[in-house]
C-alpha positions as CSV (number, residue, x, y, z in Angstrom):
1,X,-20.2,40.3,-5.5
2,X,-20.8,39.4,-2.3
3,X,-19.0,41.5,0.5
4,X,-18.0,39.4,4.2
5,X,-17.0,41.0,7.3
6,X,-14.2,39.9,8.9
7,X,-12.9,41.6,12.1
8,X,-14.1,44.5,10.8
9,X,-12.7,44.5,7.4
10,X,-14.8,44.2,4.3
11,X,-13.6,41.3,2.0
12,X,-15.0,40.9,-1.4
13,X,-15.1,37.0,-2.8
14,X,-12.8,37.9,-5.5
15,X,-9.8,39.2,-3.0
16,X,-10.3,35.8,-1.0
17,X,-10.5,34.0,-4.5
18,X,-6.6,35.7,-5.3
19,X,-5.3,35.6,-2.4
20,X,-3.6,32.6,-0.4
21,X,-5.0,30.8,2.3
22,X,-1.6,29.9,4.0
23,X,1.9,31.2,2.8
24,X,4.6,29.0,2.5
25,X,8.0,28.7,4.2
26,X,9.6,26.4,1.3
27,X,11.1,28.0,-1.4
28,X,9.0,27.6,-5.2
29,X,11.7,26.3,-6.6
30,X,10.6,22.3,-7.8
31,X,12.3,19.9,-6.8
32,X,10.5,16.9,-8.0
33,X,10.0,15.8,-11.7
34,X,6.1,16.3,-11.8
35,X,4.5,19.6,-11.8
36,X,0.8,20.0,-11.4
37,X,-1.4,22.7,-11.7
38,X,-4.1,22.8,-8.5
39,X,-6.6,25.4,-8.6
40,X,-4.4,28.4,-9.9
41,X,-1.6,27.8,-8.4
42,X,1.8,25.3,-10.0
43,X,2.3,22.6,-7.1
44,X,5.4,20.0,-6.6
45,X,3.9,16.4,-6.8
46,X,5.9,13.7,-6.3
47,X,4.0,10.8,-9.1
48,X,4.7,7.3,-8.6
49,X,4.3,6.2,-12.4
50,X,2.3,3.0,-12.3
51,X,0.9,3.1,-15.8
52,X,1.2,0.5,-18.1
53,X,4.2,0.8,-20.8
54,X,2.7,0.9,-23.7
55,X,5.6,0.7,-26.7
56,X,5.7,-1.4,-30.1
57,X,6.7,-4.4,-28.7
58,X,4.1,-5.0,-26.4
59,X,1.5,-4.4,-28.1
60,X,2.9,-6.4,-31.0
61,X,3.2,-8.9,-27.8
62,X,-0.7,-8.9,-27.0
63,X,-1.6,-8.6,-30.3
64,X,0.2,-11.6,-31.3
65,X,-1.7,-13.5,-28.1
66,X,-4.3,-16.0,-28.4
67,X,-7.9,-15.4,-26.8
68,X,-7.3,-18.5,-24.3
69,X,-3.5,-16.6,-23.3
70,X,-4.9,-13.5,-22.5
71,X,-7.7,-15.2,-20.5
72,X,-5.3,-17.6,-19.0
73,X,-3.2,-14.1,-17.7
74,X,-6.9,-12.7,-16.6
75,X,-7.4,-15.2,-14.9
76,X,-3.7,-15.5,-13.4
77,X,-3.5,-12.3,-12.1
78,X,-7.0,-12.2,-10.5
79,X,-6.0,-15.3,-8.9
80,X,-2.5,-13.9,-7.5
81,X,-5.0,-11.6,-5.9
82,X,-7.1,-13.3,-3.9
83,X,-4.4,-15.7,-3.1
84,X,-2.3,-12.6,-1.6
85,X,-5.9,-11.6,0.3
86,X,-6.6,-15.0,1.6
87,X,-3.3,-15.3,3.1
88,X,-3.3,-11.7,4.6
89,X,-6.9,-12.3,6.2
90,X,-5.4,-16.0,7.5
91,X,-2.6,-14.0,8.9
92,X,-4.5,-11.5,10.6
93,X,-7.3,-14.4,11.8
94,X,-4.5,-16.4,13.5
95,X,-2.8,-13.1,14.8
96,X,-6.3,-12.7,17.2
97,X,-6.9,-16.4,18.1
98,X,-3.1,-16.4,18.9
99,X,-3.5,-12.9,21.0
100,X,-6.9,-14.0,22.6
101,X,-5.1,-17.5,24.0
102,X,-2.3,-15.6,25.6
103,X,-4.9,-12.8,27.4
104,X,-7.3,-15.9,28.4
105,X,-3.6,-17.8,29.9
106,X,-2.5,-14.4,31.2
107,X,-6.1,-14.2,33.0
108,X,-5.8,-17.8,34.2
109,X,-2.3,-17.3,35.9
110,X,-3.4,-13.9,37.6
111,X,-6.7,-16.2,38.8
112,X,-4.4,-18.7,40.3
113,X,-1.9,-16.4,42.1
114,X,-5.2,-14.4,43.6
115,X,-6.3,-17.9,44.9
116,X,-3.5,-19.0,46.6
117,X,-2.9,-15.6,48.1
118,X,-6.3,-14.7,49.9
């Protein structure tokens, strides 16, 4: 093993490997549903649960789907995608053209006024 220095002190890699890096003030007790194990150590995680439910009845429902069906809701929900992108980037787009008018009228105004008052 490999032996560091620090202030002084000698610290082996395994005492650095048990030891923790910052101590908590919470108490250990979970408070959430989901428990995770990270590195050696049982961590709180909060999960949002975005898998698919998968039960009898919906995979009865797919299996009883046609090919064209399933393509048809492929193709429906790839769609419902780029709609949603297409108007977020038209958003955004007119957002800028609508704030680069106002600066150029702001700029024009403040020309004007510097004009009249040489």
């Amino acid at each position: 093993m490999s032996t560091n220095f620090i202030n002084g002190e000698a610290n082996t890699d395994y005492e650095s490997l048990i030891a923790p890096l910052l101590y908590s003030q919470r108490p250990l007790a979970n408070s959430t549903s989901q428990v995770a194990i990270v590195g050696a150590h049982v961590c709180p995680i909060e999960s949002l649960d975005y898998e698919i439910a998968e039960n009898d009845f919906l995979k009865q429902d797919w299996r009883s789907r046609g090919k064209m069906q399933i393509f048809q809701y492929v193709l429906m929900k790839w769609l419902l995608c780029f709609l949603i992108g297409l108007i977020v980037s038209l958003i955004g787009f007119f957002n800028n053209l609508a704030i680069e008018n106002i600066a150029g009228m702001k700029f024009v105004v403040t020309s004007n006024m510097m004009m009249l008052n040489r």
